[in-house]
C-alpha positions in Angstrom: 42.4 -27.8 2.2 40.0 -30.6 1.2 38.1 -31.9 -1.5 34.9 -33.2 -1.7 33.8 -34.9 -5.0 29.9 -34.7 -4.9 29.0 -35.5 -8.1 28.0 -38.9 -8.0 24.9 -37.2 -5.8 24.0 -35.4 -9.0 20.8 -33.0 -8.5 21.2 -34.6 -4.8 24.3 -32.9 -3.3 23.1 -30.0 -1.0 22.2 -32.6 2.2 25.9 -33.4 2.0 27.4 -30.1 1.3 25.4 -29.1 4.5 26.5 -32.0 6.6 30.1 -31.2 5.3 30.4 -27.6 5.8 28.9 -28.5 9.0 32.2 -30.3 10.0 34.8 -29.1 8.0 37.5 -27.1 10.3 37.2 -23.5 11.2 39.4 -21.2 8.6 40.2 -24.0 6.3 39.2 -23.9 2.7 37.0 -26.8 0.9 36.4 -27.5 -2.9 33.4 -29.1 -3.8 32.8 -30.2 -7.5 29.3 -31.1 -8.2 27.0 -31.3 -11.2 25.4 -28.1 -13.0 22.7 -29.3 -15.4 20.4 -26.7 -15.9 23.0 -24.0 -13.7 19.9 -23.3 -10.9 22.5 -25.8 -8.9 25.2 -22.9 -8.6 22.9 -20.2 -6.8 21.5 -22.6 -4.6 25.4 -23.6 -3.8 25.8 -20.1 -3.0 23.0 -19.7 -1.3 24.0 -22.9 0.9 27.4 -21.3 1.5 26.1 -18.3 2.8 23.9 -19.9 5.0 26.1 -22.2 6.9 28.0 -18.9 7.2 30.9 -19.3 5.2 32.4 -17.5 2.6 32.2 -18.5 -1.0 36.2 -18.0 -2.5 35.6 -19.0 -5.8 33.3 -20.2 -8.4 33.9 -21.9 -11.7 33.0 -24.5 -14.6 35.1 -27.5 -14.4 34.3 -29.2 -17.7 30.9 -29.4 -20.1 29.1 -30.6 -16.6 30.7 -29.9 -13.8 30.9 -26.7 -11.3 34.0 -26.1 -8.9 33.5 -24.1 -5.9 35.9 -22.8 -3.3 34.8 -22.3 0.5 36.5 -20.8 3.7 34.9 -21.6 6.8 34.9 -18.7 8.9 
């Protein structure tokens, strides 16, 4: 399991979830904590997950602004 802390990216993260999903280890699980702001950031997470054709475990608010998701690599 790994952790990727992407909110210093703020509105900016998806490039780098990409490029991360894109190399993180078949079957393992990744959390990615990013910035929500207005919450369109969460379905576009989703929507990024699905893409890159992994599986989205979990989804949660981490505090006032940020959003926690779990992802298994398939």
């Amino acid at each position: 399991m790994k952790r990727y802390d992407l909110r210093h990216l703020k509105d900016g993260f998806e490039p780098r979830m990409k490029e991360l999903l894109g190399s993180h280890p078949d079957k393992e699980v990744a959390i990615f904590l990013f910035e929500i702001g207005d919450f369109t950031p969460i379905q576009r997470s989703a929507d990024l997950v699905k893409e890159s054709g992994c599986e989205l475990v979990n989804s949660l608010k981490f505090n006032e602004v940020d959003w926690t998701i779990v992802v298994k690599k398939s």
